[in-house]
C-alpha positions in Angstrom: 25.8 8.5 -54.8 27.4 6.1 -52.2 25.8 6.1 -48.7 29.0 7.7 -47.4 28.6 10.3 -49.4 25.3 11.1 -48.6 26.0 10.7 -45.0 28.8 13.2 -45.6 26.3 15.7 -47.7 23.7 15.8 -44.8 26.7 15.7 -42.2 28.2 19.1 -43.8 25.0 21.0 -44.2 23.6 20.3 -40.2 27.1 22.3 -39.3 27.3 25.4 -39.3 29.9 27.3 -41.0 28.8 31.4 -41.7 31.8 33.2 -43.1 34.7 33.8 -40.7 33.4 30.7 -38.7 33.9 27.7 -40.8 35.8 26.0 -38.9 33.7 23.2 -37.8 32.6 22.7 -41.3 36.4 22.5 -42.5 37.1 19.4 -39.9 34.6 17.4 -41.3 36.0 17.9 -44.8 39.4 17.0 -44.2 38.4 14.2 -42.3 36.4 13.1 -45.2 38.8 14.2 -47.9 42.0 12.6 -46.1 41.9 9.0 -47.5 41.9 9.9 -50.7 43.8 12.9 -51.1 47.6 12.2 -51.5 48.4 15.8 -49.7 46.1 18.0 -47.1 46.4 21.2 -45.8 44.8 24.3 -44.2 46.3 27.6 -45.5 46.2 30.5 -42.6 42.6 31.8 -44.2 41.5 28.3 -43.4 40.7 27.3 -46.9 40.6 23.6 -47.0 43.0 22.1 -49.9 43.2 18.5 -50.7 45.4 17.6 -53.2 45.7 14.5 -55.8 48.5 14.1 -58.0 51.7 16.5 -56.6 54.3 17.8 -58.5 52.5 17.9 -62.7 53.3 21.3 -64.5 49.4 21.6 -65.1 47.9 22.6 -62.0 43.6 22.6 -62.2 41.9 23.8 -58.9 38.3 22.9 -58.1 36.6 25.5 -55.7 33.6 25.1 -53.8 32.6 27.7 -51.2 31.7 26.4 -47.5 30.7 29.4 -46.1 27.1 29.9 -45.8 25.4 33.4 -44.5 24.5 34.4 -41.1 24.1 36.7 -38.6 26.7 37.9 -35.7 25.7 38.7 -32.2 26.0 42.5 -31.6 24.2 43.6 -28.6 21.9 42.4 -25.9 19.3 44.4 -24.5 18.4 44.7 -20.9 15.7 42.0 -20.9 18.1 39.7 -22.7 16.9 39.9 -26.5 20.1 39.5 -29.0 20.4 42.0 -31.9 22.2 41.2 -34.6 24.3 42.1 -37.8 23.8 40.1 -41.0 27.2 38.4 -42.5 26.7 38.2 -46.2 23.4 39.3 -48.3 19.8 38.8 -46.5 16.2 39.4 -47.3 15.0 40.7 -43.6 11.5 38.9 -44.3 13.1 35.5 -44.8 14.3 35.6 -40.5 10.6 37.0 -39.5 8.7 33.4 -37.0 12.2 31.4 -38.2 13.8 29.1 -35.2 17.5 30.1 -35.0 21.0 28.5 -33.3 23.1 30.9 -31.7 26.5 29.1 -32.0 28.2 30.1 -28.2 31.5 29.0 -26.9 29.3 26.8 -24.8 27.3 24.9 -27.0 24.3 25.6 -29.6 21.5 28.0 -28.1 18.0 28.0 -29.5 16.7 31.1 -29.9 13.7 32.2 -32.6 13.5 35.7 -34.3 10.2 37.7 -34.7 8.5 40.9 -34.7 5.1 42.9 -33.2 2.5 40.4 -33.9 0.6 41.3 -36.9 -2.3 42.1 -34.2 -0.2 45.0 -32.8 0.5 46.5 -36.0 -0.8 49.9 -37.3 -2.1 50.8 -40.7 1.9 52.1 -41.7 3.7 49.4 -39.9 2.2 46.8 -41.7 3.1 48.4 -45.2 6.5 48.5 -43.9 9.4 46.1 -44.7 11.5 45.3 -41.4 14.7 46.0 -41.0 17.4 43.6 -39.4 18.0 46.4 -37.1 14.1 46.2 -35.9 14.2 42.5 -35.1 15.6 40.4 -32.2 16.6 37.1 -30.8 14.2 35.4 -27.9 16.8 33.0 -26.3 14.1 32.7 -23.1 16.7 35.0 -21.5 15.5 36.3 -17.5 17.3 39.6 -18.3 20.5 40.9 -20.0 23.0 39.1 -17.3 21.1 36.1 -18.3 21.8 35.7 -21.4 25.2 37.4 -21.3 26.0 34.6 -19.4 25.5 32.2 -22.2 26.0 34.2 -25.4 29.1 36.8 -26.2 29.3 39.6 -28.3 30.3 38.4 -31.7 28.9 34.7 -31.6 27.5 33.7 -34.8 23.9 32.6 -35.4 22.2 30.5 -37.7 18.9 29.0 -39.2 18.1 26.5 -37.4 20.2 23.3 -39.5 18.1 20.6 -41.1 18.2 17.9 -44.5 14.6 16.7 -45.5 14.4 14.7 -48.2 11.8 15.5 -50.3 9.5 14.1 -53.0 11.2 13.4 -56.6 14.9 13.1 -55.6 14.7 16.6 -54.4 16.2 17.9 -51.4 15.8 20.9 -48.6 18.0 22.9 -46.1 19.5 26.2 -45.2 23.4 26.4 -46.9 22.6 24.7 -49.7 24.3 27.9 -50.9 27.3 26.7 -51.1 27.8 23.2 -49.8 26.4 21.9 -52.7 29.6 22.7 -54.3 32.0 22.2 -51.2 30.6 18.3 -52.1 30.7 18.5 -55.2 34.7 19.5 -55.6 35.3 17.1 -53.0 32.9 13.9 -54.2 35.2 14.7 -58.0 38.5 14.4 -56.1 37.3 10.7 -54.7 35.7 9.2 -58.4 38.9 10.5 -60.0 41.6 7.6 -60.9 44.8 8.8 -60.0 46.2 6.7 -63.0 44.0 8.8 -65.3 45.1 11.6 -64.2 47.9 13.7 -66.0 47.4 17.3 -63.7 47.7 18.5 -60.0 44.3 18.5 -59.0 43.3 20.8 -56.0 39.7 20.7 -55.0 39.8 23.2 -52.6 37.0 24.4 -49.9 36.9 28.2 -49.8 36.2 30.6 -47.3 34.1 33.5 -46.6 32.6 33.8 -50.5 29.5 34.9 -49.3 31.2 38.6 -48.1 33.7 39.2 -50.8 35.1 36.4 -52.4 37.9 35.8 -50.4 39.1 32.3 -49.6 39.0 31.4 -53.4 41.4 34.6 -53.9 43.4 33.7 -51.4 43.9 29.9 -52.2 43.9 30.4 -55.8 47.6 32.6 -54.9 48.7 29.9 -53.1 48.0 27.2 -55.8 48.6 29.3 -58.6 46.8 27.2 -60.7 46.2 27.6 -65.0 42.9 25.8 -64.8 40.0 26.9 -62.8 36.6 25.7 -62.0 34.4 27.5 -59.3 31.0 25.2 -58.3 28.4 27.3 -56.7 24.6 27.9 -56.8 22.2 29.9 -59.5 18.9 30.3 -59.3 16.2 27.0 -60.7 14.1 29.3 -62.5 11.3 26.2 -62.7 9.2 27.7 -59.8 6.9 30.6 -59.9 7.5 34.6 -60.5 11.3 33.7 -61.8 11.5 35.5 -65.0 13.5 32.8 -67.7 13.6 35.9 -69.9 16.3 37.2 -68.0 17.5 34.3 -65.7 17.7 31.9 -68.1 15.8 28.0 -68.3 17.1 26.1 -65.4 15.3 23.2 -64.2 15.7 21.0 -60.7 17.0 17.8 -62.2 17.9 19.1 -65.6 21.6 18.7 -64.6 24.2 20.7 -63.9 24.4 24.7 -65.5 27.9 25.0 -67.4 28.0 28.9 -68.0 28.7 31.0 -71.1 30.0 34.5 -70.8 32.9 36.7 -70.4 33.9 35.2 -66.9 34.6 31.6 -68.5 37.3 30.6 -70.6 36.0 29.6 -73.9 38.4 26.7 -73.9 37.5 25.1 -70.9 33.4 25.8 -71.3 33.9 23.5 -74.2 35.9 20.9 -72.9 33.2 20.4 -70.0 30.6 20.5 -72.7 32.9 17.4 -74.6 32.6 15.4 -71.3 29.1 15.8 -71.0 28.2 14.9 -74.2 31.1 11.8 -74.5 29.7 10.4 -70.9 26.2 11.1 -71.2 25.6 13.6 -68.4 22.7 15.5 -68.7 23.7 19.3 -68.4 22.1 22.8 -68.9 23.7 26.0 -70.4 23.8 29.2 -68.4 24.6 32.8 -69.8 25.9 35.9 -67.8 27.4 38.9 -69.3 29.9 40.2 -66.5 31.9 39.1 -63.8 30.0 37.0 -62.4 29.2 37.1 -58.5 30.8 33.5 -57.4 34.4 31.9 -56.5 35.5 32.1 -60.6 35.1 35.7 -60.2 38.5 35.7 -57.9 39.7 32.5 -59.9 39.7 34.6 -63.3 42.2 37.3 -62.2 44.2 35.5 -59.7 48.1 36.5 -60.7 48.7 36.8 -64.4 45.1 35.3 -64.9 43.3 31.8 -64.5 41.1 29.7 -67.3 38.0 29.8 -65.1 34.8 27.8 -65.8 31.6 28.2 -63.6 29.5 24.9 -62.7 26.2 25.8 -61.1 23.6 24.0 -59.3 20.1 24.3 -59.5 18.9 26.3 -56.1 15.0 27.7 -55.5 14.6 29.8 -52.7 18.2 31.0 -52.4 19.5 32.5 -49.3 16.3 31.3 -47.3 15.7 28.3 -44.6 14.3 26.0 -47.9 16.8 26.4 -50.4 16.0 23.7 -52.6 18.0 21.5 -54.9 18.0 17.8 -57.0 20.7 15.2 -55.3 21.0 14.1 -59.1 21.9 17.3 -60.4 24.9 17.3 -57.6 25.5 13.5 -58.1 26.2 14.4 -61.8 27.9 17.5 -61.7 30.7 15.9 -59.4 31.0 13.5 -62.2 31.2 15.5 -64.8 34.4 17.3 -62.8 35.9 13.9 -62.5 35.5 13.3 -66.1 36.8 16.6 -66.9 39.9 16.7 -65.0 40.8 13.2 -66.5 40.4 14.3 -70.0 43.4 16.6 -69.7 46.7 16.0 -71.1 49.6 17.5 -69.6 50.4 19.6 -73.1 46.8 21.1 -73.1 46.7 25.1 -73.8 43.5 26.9 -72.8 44.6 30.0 -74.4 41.3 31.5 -76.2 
């Protein structure tokens, strides 16, 4: 991994980007993406779709979700606390004593999030599990004119944004779910060699995944691709109370997770499997038995249908302030796209 890249990696995850407010987020990838993409664009949804390689018959479309989840301003009390809504799926206990940014038109606002000290709480309360409802913003607002004076009704809010580095190659920050693979689509597009390269290659950074799916639907129409690889997040099950059983043996560092199952094109899970094993990339296998709930979900049934792969990352702690992943495991799964989309051959079929 190139210094730029890294720089890019950190730059992308200290910005935030919850769905329906990516737009920061999408400046910095076309920025990045622009010298080596040979077309760029942002479709009215504001998916982010850089293009190598116009005008082959085969069209292949990488997809990697920017969105991350969040929470949206919805009231403010009369002593100036912010309640909110959650955008996307949240575990209320991961928000209880966490520092937050409240994104306003007129710049970041700290604010932290708590509840009735555990002091305070009765015998019931303390069995009980909050409710996002029940807990509130402290912006160190005077009163309710206060802080309506800095924050609106509908501004978005975040954990607060951080990379640490951490022992072993290992890595920590909120929206590792999904900028992971917004990197990784994009990092594949740069290693490719347009002279190797026999398809139109889209690598394309989708929109508001985390509350329906919908940027890879939409783009996916657009593009109207016959190849289709969605890179997202599943679960590292290397870490206590994860049960392998049921989610399967995936290890921080053991590569990326190429998955089996009715969601991915038998065609295409063996091709990536080829690359992995002709280039030496160290790679896991993943099983699911349904649609599964990522960008090659919408990929799989967009128009008269897609060959869709999944590519996972490695993630502990999903959907929390810590989610957790290998820079390796990234580092190779963007090559083994690169190596992928320059095994094809214009003629190739991926009929089952």
């Amino acid at each position: 991994m190139t210094d730029e890249a890294l720089s890019f990696f950190k730059n992308i995850l200290e910005t935030p980007s919850p769905s329906g407010y990516e737009q920061p987020v999408q400046e910095i990838v076309r920025e990045y993406a622009t010298p080596f993409s040979d077309e760029i664009r942002t479709d009215a949804h504001g998916n982010v779709i850089a293009l190598k390689n116009p005008g082959t018959p085969l069209r292949v479309m990488f997809a990697g979700h920017c969105d991350q989840i969040g929470l949206i301003v919805s009231y403010i009390d009369d002593n100036g606390f912010l309640y909110v809504q959650p955008i996307g799926g949240w575990d209320p206990q991961q928000l209880i004593g966490q520092r937050l940014t409240v994104w306003a038109s007129g710049g970041p606002i700290v604010g932290v999030i708590a509840r009735k000290p555990i002091h305070l709480l009765n015998e019931d309360e303390r069995k009980q599990v909050p409710k996002i409802k029940d807990l509130w913003i402290d912006i160190g607002a005077k009163d309710q004119e206060d802080a309506a004076a800095k924050v609106r009704i509908g501004d978005a809010v975040t954990f607060e944004l951080a990379f640490q580095s951490m022992a072993g190659g290992l890595a920590n920050s909120p929206a590792m779910d999904n900028k992971t693979g917004l990197w990784v689509v994009m990092e594949a597009l740069r290693r490719i060699d347009s002279a190797k390269l026999a398809c139109s290659l889209y690598s394309v950074s989708t929109v508001q995944e985390e509350i329906g799916l919908r940027g890879a639907r939409t783009s996916a129409y657009g593009i109207d691709p016959q190849v289709g690889i969605a890179v997202d997040v599943t679960h590292a099950t290397d870490c206590p109370t994860i049960d392998k059983k049921t989610e399967g043996d995936i290890k921080l560092g053991g590569g990326p997770v190429i998955y089996r199952g009715p969601n991915n094109n038998p065609v295409v899970v063996d091709r990536l499997i080829d690359v992995a094993r002709e280039q030496k990339i160290a790679y896991q296998l993943g099983a699911i038995g349904r649609a599964t709930p990522t960008d090659a979900n919408s990929l799989q049934v967009t128009r008269s249908g897609v060959a869709t792969a999944l590519v996972s990352i490695p993630n502990r702690y999903m959907h929390s302030a810590v989610e957790t992943i290998s820079l390796e495991d990234i580092d190779r799964a963007a090559d083994l796209l690169a190596g992928f989309a320059m095994s094809l051959a214009a003629d190739d079929t991926f009929v089952p």
